[in-house]
DRENROMAR-345793 format. One line per 2 residues: their letters; for each residue x, y, z of C-alpha. Coordinates in steps of 0.25 Angstrom, whole numbers. Layout:
N
a> X/Y/Z | ...
END
This chain:
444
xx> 0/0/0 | 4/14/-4
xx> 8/23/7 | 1/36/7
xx> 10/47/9 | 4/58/19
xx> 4/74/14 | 12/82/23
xx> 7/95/28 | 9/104/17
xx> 8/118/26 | 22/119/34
xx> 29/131/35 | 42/132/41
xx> 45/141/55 | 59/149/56
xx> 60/150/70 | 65/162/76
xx> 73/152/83 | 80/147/71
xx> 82/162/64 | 89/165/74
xx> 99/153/72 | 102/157/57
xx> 104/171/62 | 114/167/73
xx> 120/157/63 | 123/168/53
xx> 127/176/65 | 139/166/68
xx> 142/166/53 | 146/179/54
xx> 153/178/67 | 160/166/61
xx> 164/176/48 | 168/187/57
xx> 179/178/66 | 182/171/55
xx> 187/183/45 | 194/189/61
xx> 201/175/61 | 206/175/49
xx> 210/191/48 | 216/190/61
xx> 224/178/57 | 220/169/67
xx> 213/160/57 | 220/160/45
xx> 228/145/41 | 228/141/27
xx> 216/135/23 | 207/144/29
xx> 211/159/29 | 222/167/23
xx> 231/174/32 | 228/187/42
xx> 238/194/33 | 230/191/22
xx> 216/194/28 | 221/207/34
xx> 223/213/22 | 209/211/15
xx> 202/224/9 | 214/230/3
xx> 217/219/-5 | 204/213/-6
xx> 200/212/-19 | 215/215/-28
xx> 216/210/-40 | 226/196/-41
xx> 217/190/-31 | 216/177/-40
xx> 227/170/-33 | 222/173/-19
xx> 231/185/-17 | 224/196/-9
xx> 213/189/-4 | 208/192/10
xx> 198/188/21 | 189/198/15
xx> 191/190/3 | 185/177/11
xx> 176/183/17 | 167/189/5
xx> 172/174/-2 | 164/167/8
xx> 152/178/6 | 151/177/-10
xx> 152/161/-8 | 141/160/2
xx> 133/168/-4 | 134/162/-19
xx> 133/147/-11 | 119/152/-4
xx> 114/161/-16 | 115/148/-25
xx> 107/140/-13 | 97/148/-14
xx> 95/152/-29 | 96/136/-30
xx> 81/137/-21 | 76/144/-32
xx> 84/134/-42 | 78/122/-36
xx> 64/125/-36 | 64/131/-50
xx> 70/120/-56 | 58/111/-49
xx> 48/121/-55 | 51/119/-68
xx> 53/103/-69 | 39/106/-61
xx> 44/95/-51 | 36/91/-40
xx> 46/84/-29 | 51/99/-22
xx> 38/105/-20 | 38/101/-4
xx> 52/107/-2 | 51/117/-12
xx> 49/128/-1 | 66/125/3
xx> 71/130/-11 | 61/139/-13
xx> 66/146/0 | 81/147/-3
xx> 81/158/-12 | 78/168/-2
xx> 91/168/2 | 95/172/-12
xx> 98/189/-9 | 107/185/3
xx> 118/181/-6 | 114/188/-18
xx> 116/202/-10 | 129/197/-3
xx> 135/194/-18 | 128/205/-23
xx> 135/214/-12 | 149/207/-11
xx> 151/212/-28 | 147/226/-26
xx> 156/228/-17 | 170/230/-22
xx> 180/223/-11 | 170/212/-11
xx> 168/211/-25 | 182/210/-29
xx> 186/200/-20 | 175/192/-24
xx> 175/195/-39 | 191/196/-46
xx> 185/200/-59 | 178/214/-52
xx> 193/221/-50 | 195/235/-55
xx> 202/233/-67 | 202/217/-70
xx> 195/219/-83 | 201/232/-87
xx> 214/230/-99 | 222/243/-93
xx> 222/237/-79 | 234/229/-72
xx> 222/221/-66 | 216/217/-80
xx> 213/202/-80 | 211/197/-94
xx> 203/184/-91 | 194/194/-80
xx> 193/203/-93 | 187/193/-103
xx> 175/191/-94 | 171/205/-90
xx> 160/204/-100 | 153/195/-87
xx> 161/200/-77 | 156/216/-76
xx> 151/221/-65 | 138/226/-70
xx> 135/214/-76 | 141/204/-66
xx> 133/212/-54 | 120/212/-65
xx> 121/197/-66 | 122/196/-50
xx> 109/204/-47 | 101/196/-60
xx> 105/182/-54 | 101/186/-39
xx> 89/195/-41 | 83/186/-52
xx> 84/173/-43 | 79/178/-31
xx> 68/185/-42 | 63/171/-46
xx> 64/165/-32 | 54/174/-25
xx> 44/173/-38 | 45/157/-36
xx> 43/160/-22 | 32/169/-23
xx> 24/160/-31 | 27/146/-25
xx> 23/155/-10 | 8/161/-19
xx> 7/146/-22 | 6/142/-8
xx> -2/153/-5 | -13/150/-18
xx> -11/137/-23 | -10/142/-38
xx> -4/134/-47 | 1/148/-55
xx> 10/151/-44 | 16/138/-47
xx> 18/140/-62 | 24/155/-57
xx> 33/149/-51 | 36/139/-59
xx> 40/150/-70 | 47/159/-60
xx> 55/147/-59 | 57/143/-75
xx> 65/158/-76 | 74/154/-63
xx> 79/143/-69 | 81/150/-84
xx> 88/161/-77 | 95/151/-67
xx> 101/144/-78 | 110/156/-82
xx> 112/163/-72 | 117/150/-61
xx> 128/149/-70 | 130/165/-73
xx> 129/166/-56 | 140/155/-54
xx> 150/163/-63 | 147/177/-57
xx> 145/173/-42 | 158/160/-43
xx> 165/159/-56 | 167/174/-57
xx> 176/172/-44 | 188/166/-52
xx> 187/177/-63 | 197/169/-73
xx> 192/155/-71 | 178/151/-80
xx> 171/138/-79 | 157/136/-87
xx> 155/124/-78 | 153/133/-67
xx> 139/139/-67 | 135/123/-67
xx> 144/120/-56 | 139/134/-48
xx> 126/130/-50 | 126/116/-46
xx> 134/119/-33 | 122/129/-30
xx> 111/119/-33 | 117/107/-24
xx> 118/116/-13 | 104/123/-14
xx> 98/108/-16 | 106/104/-3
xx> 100/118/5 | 88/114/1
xx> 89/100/5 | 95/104/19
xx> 83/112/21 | 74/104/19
xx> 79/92/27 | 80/103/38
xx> 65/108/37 | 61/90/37
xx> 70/90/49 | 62/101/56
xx> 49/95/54 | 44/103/41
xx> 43/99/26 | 38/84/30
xx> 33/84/15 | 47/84/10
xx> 48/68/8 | 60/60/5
xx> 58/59/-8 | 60/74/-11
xx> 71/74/-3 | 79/63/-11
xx> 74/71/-24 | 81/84/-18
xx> 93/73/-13 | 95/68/-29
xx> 96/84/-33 | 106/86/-22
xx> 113/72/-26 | 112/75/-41
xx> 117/89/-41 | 130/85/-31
xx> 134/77/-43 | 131/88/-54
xx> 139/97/-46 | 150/89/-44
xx> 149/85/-61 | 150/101/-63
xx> 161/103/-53 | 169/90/-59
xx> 167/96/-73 | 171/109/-71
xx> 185/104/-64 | 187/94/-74
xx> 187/102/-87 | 195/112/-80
xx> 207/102/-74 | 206/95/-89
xx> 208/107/-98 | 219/112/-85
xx> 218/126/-89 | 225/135/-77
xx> 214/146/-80 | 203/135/-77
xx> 213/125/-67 | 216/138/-58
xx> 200/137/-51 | 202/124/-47
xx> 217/126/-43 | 211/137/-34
xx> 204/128/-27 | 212/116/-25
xx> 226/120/-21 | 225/135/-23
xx> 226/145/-13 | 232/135/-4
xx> 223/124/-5 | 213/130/2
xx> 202/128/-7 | 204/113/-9
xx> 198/108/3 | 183/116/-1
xx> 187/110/-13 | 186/97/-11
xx> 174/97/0 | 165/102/-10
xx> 166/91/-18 | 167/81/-8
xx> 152/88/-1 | 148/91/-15
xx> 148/78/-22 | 155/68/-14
xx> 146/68/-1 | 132/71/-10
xx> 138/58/-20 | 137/49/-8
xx> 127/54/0 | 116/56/-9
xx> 117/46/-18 | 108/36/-10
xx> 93/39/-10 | 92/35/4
xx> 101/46/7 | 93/57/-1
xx> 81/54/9 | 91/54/21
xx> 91/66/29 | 102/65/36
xx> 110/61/23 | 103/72/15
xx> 109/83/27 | 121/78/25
xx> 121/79/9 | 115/94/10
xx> 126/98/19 | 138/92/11
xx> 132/99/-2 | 130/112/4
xx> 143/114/11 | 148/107/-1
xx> 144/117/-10 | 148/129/-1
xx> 162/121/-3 | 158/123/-17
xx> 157/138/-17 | 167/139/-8
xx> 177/132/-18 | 170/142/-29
xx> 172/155/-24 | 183/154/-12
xx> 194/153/-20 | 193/166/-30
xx> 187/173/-18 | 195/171/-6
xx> 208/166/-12 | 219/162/-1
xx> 208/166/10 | 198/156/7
xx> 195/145/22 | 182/138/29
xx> 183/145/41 | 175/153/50
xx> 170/163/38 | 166/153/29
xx> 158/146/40 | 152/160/45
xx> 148/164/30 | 142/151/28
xx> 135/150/40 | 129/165/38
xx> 124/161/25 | 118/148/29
xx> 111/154/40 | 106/165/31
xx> 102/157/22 | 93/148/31
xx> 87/160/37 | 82/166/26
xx> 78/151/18 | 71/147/31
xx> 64/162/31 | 58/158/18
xx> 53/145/20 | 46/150/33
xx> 39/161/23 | 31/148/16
xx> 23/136/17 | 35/125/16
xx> 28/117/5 | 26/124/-9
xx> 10/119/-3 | 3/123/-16
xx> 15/118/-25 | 7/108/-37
xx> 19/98/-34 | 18/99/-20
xx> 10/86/-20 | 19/79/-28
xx> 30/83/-18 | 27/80/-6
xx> 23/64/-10 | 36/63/-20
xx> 42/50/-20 | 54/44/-26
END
């Protein structure tokens, strides 16, 4: 005989307690605490071996060197430099988690699937979070110091013939790498997004409220142009926000590579949030079956990733070309080794542990094992960007210490806060959805 499958409840809305804001905002508190004695320990000397910081004599000479042209060999660099390195990585790293919210649940519109509807509220939140980074990028270009540590190619006369600081290669692009153009591109990429988001949002929330079947179909459009423009500009974003880092060095593998590292660690997020949210007595309508279908994507998109990231560094060690070579020689046995170690834990968390974990399907409906997966894959891929963007940014200064762990933790917190904000705004289940039905008795 046929089991029949009980409907859970679908009115739950989820409670941000007082109680737990102010966790997040003590946690981002201690993130900054941790910056602030981390940047004194390091300035002071007291914490500065290699493989961490650089030197005090190094740090206390920061502003006025900060930014001089020759930097791509690590000279010059400063705390300061670290400092804003770990800003524009943290904030690229949670902009792509939360745009991938977006991502996600456009991509299901349009195959008009079915099996997300009960969790679709968890994506749907994360791009509230979206201005956060967007305005922290946004305001570390404008400003000069901060812009040329972060950007080599933004030097006074880098792209100028009659200058001693003329760069050839730097030159060739300046048809992409204006500053009109370059700071136009930014605004279109964060204002569009975040444009799209609240339209989906707006309709899914009217939905709720009057059970149309238009507000679907709205949405469902709103969605079709995300993912048209998203198609360009993921890969446009990778070059301007990573690529344009390490001015001389190109890859056209790396808007793919970008973008699946942003994926996998936004399907992980979402995962992790929604284990939490089951662990806290809410979303009993998520089954095991949804979750072993979010498992796969997670599972599947490790591999591609690491397919990518293979790609691009074997073409590269094949052809042994030292303008393409030097990217990964930075990162290997450059600037004292210290980059090798992030290195190689990115793809040890990123493919290796996802490999074995999440093969199994018992393992995909495993809580405890699926945790354990969405940790490995997002500080994984925070290896990931860290290996990205370190290097061109922070040179000879680059560590994991106490500002990487403050920055981090600032941002995670931030990010909770506001996520968790949002979802207390709605109903936890899309409860007027078409698919919702089909959802909540998936099974596979």
């Amino acid at each position: 005989m046929a089991h029949k499958h009980e409907t859970p409840s679908v009115e739950e809305v989820f409670e941000f307690s007082p109680e737990l804001k102010r966790k997040f905002l003590l946690g981002g508190i201690i993130g900054l605490v941790l910056v602030a004695v981390g940047a004194f320990l390091v300035n002071s000397g007291i914490w500065g071996p290699e493989g961490f910081a650089g030197g005090a004599h190094e740090a206390a000479h920061g502003a006025e060197h900060a930014g001089g042209h020759g930097e791509e060999h690590g000279t010059g660099a400063t705390l300061l430099h670290r400092i804003v390195a770990n800003l524009w990585m943290n904030s690229i790293y949670f902009l792509g988690i939360s745009v991938v919210g977006v991502f996600f649940i456009s991509y299901n519109y349009v195959a008009k699937a079915g099996w997300y509807t009960s969790f679709k509220r968890i994506p749907e939140a994360f791009p509230a979070f979206m201005w956060i980074p967007s305005v922290l990028i946004l305001g570390l270009f404008l400003f000069p110091t901060t812009r040329h540590i972060v950007m080599h190619w933004t030097h006074e006369g880098i792209m100028d013939p009659a200058s001693h600081h003329y760069d050839k290669i730097i030159a060739s692009k300046e048809w992409w790498l204006n500053m009109p153009f370059y700071l136009v591109r930014l605004v279109a990429y964060f204002v569009i997004w975040y444009y799209l988001w609240t339209q989906i949002r707006k309709n899914s929330l009217l939905e709720d409220a009057h059970g149309d079947l238009a507000y679907y179909t709205k949405s469902r459009n709103y969605a079709k142009v995300f993912l048209i423009f998203f198609a360009v500009t993921s890969s446009t974003a990778a070059w301007d926000l990573s690529m344009a880092i390490d001015t001389h060095w190109f890859s056209t593998m790396f808007g793919w590579y970008h973008l699946a590292s942003w994926h996998v660690a936004g399907l992980a997020a979402i995962m992790l949030v929604i284990l939490t949210l089951k662990g806290k007595g809410y979303l009993a309508g998520v089954n095991l079956s949804a979750l072993q279908d979010l498992g796969k994507l997670m599972f599947g998109f490790s591999v591609f990733w690491t397919y990518v990231w293979f790609s691009q560094f074997l073409l590269i060690f094949y052809a042994n070309l030292p303008e393409e070579t030097i990217y990964f020689r930075e990162r290997i046995s450059g600037y004292g080794g210290r980059y090798f170690a992030p290195f190689i834990t990115s793809l040890i968390l990123n493919f290796i542990f996802p490999l074995l974990v999440l093969m199994a399907r018992g393992s995909k409906r495993s809580f405890t094992l699926l945790k354990l997966s969405c940790w490995a894959i997002l500080i994984g891929h925070w290896f990931d960007f860290y290996q990205m963007i370190m290097p061109g940014v922070a040179k000879d200064q680059g560590g994991i210490g106490l500002i990487e762990w403050g920055t981090t933790l600032t941002f995670v917190c931030a990010f909770a806060y506001v996520v968790l904000t949002q979802l207390a705004k709605a109903n936890l289940y899309a409860k007027n959805h078409p698919f919702l039905e089909e959802s909540l008795h998936h099974d596979i």
